[in-house]
C-alpha positions, -999 to 999 in steps of 0.1 A, spaced: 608 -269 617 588 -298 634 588 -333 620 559 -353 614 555 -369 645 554 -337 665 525 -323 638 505 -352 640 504 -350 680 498 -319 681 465 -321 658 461 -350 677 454 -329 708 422 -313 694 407 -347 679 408 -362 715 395 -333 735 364 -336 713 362 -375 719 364 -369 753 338 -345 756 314 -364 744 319 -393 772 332 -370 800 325 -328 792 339 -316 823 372 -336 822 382 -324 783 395 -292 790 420 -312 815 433 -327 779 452 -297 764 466 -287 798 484 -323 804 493 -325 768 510 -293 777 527 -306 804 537 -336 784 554 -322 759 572 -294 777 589 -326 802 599 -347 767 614 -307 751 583 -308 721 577 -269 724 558 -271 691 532 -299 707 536 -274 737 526 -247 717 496 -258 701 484 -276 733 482 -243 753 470 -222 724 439 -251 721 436 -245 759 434 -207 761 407 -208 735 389 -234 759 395 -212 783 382 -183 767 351 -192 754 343 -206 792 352 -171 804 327 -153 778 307 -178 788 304 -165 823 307 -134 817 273 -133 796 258 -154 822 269 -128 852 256 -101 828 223 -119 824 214 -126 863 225 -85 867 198 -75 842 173 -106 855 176 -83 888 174 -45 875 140 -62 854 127 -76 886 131 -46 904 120 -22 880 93 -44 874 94 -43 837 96 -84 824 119 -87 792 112 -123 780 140 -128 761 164 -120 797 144 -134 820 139 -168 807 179 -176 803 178 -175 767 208 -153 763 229 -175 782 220 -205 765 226 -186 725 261 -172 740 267 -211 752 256 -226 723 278 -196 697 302 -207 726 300 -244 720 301 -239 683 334 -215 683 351 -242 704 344 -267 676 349 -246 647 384 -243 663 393 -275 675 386 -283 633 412 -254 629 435 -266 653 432 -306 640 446 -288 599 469 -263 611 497 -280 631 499 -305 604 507 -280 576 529 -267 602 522 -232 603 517 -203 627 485 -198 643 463 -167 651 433 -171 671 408 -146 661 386 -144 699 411 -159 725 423 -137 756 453 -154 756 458 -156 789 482 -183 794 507 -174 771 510 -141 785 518 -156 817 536 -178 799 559 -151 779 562 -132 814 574 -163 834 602 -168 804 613 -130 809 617 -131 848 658 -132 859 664 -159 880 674 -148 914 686 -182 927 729 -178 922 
């Protein structure tokens, strides 16, 4: 069980992502990933926890995010050759919708992520790829070869 102070930093987390993304948007996602870091040197795995959850879910909406836009510049191409203009593609507005649902998710969850660790209960993220904690889990499972 996690005591207060390690529930309120980790919905702490969250709360100053968002503040920094509204100064400097490229530098939040760095905030999850140190607070990671952070936490694992001073042995808070439950602050740990959260942090990389919060960062996979950054993570994966950036990946959908590219995903849609390589998807978009593909059919911007096969329109232009085929000379056949689809407005909607060819101006950028899917991209921009995908980023915006993109924008909104992150939100929606950083809200999620600023109640949950303080009631102290188990996540599970509905649209995350969670790729770090796979690579996470696997790195824990390796045998150390060093004697």
């Amino acid at each position: 069980m996690a005591s207060w102070l390690e529930r309120i930093f980790a919905a702490l987390i969250p709360l100053i992502c968002l503040l920094v993304y509204l100064a400097l948007p490229y530098y939040a996602i760095l905030i999850p990933l140190t607070s990671y870091f952070i936490a694992k040197q001073y042995g808070s795995d439950f602050v740990a926890d959260y942090a990389l959850k919060f960062f996979d879910v950054l993570v994966s909406a950036l990946i959908i995010i590219s995903l849609v836009a390589l998807l978009e510049f593909a059919l911007v191409i096969a329109t232009g050759d085929g000379q056949l203009p689809l407005p909607a593609i060819s101006v950028g507005s899917l991209t921009m919708i995908t980023g915006m649902l993109a924008l909104l998710y992150s939100f929606v969850m950083s809200i999620i992520f600023m109640l949950f660790p303080l009631m102290g209960s188990e996540l599970k993220i509905p649209v995350s790829l969670r790729v770090f904690e796979i690579l996470r889990g696997r790195r824990k499972n390796i045998p150390s070869t060093i004697p």
